[in-house]
C-alpha positions as CSV (number, residue, x, y, z in Angstrom):
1,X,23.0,-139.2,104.1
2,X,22.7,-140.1,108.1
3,X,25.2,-138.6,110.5
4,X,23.4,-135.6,110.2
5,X,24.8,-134.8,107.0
6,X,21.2,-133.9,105.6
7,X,21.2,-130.6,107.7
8,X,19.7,-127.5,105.6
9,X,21.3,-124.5,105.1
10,X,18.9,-123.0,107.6
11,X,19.7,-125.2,110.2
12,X,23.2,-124.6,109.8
13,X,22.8,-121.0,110.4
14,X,20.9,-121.5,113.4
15,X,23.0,-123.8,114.7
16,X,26.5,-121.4,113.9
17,X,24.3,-118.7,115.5
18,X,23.6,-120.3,118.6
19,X,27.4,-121.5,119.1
20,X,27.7,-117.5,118.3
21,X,25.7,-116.7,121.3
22,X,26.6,-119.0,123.3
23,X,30.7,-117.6,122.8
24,X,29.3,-114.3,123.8
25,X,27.4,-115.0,127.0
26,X,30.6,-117.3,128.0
27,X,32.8,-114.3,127.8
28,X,30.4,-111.8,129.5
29,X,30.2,-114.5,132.1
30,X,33.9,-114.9,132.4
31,X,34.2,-111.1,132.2
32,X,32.0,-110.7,135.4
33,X,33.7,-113.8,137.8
34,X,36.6,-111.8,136.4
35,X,35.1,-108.6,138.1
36,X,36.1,-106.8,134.2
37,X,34.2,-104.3,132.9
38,X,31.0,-105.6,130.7
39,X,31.7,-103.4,127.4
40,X,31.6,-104.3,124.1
41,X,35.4,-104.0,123.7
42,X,36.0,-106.0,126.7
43,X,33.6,-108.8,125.5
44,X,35.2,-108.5,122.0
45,X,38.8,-108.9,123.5
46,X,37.7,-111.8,125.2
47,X,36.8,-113.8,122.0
48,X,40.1,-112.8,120.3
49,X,41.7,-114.2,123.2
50,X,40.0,-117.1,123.2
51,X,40.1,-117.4,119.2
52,X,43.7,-117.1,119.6
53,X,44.2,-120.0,122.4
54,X,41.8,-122.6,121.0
55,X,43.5,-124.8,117.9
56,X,40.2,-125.9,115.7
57,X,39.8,-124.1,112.9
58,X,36.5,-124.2,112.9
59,X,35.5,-122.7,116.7
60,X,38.5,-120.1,115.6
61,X,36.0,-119.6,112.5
62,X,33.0,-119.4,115.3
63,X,35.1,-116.8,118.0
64,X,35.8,-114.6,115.0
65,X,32.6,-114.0,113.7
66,X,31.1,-113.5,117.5
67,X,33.9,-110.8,117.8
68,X,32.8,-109.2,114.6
69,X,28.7,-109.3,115.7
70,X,29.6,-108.1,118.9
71,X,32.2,-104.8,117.2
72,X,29.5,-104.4,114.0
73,X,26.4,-106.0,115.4
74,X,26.6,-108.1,112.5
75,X,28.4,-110.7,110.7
76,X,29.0,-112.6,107.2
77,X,27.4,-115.4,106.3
């Protein structure tokens, strides 16, 4: 299909994973230049933050499920 457009569903799911873990270590890093507290409500309040400020849809889709695997330590698929 080019543009990768041919991406499997696996690779999709790594790749939503890895944009899932790179939110997180982005708001544990923010939380410590910050001097906050490293907890998992802290970090989870940091996504929602962020989810709230950015406007595309789909990173708000990516901040929400990081706040959800970092509450539940899971998330839907």
């Amino acid at each position: 299909m080019g543009l990768g457009m041919d991406m499997s569903r696996d690779e999709l799911l790594e790749d939503r994973a890895a944009f899932i873990a790179g939110e997180i270590g982005g708001a544990v890093v923010e939380l410590i230049i910050g001097g906050g507290v490293i907890s998992r409500d802290a970090i989870a309040d940091s996504l929602e933050a962020k989810r709230k400020a950015v406007g595309n849809v789909i990173h708000k889709g990516v901040l929400r499920d990081a706040a959800e695997f970092v509450r539940n330590g899971q998330y839907k698929t």
